[in-house]
C-alpha positions as CSV (number, residue, x, y, z in Angstrom):
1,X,11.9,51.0,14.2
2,X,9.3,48.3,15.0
3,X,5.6,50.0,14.8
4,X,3.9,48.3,17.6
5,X,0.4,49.6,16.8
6,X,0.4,48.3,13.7
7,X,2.1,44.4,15.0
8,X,-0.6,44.5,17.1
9,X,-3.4,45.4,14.7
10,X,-2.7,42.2,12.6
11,X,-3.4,39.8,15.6
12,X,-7.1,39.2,15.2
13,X,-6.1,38.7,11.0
14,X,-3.2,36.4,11.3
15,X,-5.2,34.6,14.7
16,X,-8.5,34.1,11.8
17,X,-5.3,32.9,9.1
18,X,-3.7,30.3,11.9
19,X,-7.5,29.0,12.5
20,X,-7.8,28.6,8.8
21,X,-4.4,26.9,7.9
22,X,-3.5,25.2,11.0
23,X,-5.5,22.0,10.3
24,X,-5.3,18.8,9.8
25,X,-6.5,18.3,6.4
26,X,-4.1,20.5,5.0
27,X,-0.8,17.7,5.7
28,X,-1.4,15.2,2.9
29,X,1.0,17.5,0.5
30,X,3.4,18.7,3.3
31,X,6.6,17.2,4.5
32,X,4.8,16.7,7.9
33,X,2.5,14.0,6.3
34,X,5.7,11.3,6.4
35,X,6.5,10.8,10.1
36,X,2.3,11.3,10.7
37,X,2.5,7.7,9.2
38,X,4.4,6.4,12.8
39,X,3.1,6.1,16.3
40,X,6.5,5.8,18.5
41,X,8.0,8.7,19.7
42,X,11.3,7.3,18.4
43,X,10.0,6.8,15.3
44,X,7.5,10.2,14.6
45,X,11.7,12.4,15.2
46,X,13.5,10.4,13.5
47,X,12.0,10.1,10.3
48,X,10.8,13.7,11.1
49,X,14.3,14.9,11.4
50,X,15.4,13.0,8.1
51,X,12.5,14.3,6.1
52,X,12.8,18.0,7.7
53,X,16.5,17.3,6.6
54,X,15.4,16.6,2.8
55,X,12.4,19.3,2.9
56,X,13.3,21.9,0.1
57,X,12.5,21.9,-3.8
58,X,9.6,20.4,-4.9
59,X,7.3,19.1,-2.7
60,X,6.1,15.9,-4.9
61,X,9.5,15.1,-5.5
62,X,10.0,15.7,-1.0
63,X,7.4,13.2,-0.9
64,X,8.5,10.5,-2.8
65,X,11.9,10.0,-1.2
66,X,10.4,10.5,1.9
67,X,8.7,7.4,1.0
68,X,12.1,6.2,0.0
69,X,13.4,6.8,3.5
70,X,10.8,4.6,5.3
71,X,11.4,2.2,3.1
72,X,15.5,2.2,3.2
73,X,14.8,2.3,7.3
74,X,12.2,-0.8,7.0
75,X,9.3,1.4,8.1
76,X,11.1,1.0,11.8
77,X,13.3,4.0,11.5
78,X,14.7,3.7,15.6
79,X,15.1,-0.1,15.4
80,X,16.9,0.3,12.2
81,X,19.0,3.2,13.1
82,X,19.9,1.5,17.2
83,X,20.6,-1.9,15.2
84,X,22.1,-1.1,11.8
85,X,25.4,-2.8,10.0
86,X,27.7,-1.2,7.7
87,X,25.9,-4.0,5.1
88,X,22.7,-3.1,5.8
89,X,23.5,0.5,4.9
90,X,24.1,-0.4,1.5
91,X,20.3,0.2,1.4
92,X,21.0,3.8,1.2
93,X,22.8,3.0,-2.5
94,X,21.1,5.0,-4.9
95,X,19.3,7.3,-2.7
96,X,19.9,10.9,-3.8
97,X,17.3,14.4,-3.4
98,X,19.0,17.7,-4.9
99,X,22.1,17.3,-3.2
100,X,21.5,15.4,-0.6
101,X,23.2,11.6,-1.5
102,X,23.6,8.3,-0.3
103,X,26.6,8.8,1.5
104,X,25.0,11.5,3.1
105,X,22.3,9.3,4.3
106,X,24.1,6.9,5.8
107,X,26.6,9.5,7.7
108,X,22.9,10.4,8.8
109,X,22.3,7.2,10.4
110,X,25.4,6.6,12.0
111,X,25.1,9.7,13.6
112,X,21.8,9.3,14.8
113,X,22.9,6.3,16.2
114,X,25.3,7.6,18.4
115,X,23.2,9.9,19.0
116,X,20.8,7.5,20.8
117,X,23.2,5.3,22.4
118,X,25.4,8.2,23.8
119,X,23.5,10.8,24.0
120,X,20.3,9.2,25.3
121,X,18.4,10.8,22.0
122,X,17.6,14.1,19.8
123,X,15.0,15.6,22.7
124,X,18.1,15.4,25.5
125,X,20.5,17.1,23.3
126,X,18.0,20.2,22.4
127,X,16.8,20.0,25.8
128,X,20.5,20.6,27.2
129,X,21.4,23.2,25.4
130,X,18.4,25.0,25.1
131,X,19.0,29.1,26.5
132,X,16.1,30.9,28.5
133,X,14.8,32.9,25.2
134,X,15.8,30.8,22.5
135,X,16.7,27.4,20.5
136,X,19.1,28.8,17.8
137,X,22.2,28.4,20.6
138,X,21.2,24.3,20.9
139,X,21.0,24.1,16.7
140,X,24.7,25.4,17.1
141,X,25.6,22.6,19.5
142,X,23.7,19.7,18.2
143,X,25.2,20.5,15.1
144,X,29.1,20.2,16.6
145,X,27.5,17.0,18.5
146,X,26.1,15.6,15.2
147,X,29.5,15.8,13.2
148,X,31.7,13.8,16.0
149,X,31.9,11.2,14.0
150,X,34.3,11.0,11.0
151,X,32.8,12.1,8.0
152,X,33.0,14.1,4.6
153,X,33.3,18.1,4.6
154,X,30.3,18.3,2.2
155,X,27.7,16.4,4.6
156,X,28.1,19.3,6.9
157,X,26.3,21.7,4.8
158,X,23.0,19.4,5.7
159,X,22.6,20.6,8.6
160,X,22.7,24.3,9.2
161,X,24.2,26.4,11.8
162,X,22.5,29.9,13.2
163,X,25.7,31.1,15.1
164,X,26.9,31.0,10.8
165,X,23.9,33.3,10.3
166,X,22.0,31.0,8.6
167,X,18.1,31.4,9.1
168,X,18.2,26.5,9.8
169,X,14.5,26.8,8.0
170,X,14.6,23.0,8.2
171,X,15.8,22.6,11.6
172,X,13.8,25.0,13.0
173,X,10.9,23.5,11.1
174,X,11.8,20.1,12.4
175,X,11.6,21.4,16.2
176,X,7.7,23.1,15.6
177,X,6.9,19.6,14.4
178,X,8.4,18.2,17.3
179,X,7.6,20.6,20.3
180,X,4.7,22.8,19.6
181,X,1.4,21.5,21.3
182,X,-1.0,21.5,18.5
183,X,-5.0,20.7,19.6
184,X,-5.7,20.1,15.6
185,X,-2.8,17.5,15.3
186,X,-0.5,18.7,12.9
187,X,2.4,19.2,15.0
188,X,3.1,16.6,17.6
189,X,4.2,18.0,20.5
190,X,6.0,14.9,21.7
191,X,8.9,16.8,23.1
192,X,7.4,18.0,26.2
193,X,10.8,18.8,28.2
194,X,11.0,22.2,25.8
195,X,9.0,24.6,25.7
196,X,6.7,26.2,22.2
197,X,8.1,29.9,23.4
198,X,11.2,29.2,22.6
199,X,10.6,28.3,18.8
200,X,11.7,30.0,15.7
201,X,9.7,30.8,12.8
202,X,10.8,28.6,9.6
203,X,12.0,31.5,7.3
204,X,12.2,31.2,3.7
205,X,11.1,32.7,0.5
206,X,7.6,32.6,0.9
207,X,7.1,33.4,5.0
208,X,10.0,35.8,4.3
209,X,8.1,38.0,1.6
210,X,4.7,37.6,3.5
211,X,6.2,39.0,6.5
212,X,7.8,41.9,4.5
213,X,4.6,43.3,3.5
214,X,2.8,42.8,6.5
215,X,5.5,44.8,8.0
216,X,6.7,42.0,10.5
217,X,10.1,41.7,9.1
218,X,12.2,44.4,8.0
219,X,15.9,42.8,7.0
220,X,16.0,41.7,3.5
221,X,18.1,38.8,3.9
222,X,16.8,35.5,5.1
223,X,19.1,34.8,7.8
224,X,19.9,33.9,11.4
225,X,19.4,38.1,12.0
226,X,15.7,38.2,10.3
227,X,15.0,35.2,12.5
228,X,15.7,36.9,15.7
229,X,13.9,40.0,14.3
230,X,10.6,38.0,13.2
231,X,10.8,35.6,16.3
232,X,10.8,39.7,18.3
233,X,7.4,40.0,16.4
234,X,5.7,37.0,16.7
235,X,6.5,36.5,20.2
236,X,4.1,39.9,20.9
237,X,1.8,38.9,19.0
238,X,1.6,35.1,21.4
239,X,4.5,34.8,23.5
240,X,3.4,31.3,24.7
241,X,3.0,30.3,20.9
242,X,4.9,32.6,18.4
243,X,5.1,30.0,15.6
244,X,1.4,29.2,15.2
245,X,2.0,32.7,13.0
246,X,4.1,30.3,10.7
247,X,0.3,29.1,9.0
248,X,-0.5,31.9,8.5
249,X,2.4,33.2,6.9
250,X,2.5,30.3,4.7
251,X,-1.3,30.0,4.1
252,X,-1.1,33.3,2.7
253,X,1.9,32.7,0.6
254,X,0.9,29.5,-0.9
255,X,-3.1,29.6,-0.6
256,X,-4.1,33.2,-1.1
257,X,-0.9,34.7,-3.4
258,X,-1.2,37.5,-0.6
């Protein structure tokens, strides 16, 4: 049974922990730092969704071959993914982070070109299938829209699937980067046709154990469930803004051993 008094109690904390963590200087050694390197719109969610896709393990390591990806896409990630040939994906060839390969990549960007040229873009197919309370139905169906295209089992597991119970940590950190409006510029905001209420908190080891002992988050598995049951919480704490919270929950997993 969710104590209420005690969720709200921890707003003026977590607000004073989302002021300290939610800044600009803090990107260099996050994932976000990569697509803060591009200007176009086009540009910012692709390389955003690629390095969101590639954003687990070690962070130096998440770094380099995000580096590796800018350079395999010719630091013009939407002109190389609209104007691609099969020979120019052999630049892909040798690319590999954890289990994440080349022939993964380059299902990638054939995808994401289709899903420009029919589909009019990554914003229009979130945008679509976005419900009134939530983003984790659209994950499903950009997921089935994403894997149209022939292609091996394995890539699948790359992109994950809430309506499977999985928490989509990446994804869902992917679309705060994307849609939340964020006056210290760490997360874009560029997709202005959805709205920040509907976001998800990205849940994984570290947010997941935070929120335990604050007493945000009962479930002990990280999945699709403790999403919805976290994203419950948050959303009293700022309904307009739940996932500001996700700053402070890693600030004071990763700063402050909380």
């Amino acid at each position: 049974m969710v104590n209420l008094s005690k969720i709200y109690d921890l707003k003026p904390f977590l607000d004073e922990k989302v002021n300290l963590y939610n800044q600009f200087k803090f990107i260099a050694t996050d994932p976000i730092s990569i697509p803060h390197k591009f200007q176009k719109k086009e540009d910012i969610e692709i390389i955003g969704f690629l390095i969101a896709t590639i954003g687990w393990g070690n962070r130096k390591s998440i770094l380099n071959n995000g580096e590796k990806l800018c350079e395999i896409l010719q630091f013009e990630p939407y002109d190389f993914i609209l104007n691609h040939t099969e020979d120019d994906l052999e630049r892909c060839n040798g690319f590999v982070h954890r289990t994440f390969n080349a022939e993964d990549l380059k299902y990638f960007i054939r995808a994401l070109k289709c899903i420009y040229k029919k589909y009019d873009g990554l914003e229009s197919i979130f945008n679509k299938h976005q419900t009134r309370d939530s983003l984790q139905p659209a994950i499903h169906n950009f997921k089935s829209i994403f894997f149209q295209l022939d292609h091996e089992k394995r890539t699948e597991k790359h992109v994950s699937d809430p309506e499977k119970n999985s928490a989509a940590k990446r994804i869902n950190m992917f679309l705060r980067w994307m849609i939340r409006k964020d006056k210290n510029g760490v997360d874009f905001g560029i997709w202005e046709s959805l709205s920040p209420s509907l976001l998800s908190c990205p849940l994984d080891v570290h947010s997941g154990r935070i929120a335990r002992e604050l007493g945000l988050l009962e479930r002990k598995q990280n999945d699709a469930k403790a999403v919805k049951e976290l994203d419950a919480n948050l959303r009293l704490l700022d309904p307009e803004d739940p996932v500001k919270y996700d700053f402070a929950l890693f600030g004071l997993g990763a700063f402050e051993n909380f």
